[in-house]
C-alpha positions in Angstrom: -24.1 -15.8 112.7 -25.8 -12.4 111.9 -29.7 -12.2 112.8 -32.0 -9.5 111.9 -34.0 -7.6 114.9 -37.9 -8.5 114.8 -40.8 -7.3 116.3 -41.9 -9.7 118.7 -42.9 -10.3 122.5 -40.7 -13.2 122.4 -37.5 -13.4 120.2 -34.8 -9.9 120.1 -33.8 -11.7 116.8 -33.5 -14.3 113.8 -30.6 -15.5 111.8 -30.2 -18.0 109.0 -27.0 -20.0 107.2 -28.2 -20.9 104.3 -24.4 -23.2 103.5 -25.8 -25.3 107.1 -29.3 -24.8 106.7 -29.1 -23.3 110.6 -31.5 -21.2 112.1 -30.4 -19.1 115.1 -33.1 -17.7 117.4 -32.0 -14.8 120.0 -35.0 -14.5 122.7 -35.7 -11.7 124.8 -34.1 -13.3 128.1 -30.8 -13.8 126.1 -31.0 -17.6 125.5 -30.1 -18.2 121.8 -30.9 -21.6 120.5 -29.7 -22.9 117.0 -32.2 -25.2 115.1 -30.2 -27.5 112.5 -31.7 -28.8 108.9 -34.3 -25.9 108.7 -34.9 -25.1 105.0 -34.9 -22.1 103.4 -38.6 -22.5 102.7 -39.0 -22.3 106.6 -37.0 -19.2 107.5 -38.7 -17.6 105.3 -42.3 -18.2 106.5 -40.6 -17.6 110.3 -39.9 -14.1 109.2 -43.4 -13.4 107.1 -45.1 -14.7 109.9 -47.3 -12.2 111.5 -46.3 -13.8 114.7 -42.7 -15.4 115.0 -43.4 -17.2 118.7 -46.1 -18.9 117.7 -45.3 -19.9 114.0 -41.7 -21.3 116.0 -43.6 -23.1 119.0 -45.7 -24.3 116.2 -43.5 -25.3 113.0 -40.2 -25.5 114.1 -39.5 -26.5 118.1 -40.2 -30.1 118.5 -39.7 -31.0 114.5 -35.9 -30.4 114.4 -32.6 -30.6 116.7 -31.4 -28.2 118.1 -28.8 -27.3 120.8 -28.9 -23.9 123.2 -25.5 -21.9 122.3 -26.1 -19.0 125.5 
């Protein structure tokens, strides 16, 4: 999956499928984790967000599976 760099002192960078409704997350110490039946909606407000570790420790870890890919 392709992510976008972002500005953060947390994630290196974001990617979305919008055919799985997957979000990929790449963070700074190299784990990437993929978060499964995120909506569009979501990623969206993930990348508006003025801060992308908090709006992901707050609306997205703990609402929806996910599974760590490296």
């Amino acid at each position: 999956m392709e992510r976008t760099r972002v500005s953060s002192s947390t994630i290196r960078s974001i990617g979305y499928d919008e055919a799985t409704f997957t979000l990929e997350v790449e963070f700074l110490n190299g784990h990437v984790y993929q978060y499964f039946s995120v909506s569009f909606d979501r990623y969206q407000r993930l990348m508006a967000s003025r801060s992308k570790g908090s709006f992901l420790a707050n609306h997205i870890k703990d609402h929806y599976r996910y599974r760590q890919v490296r």
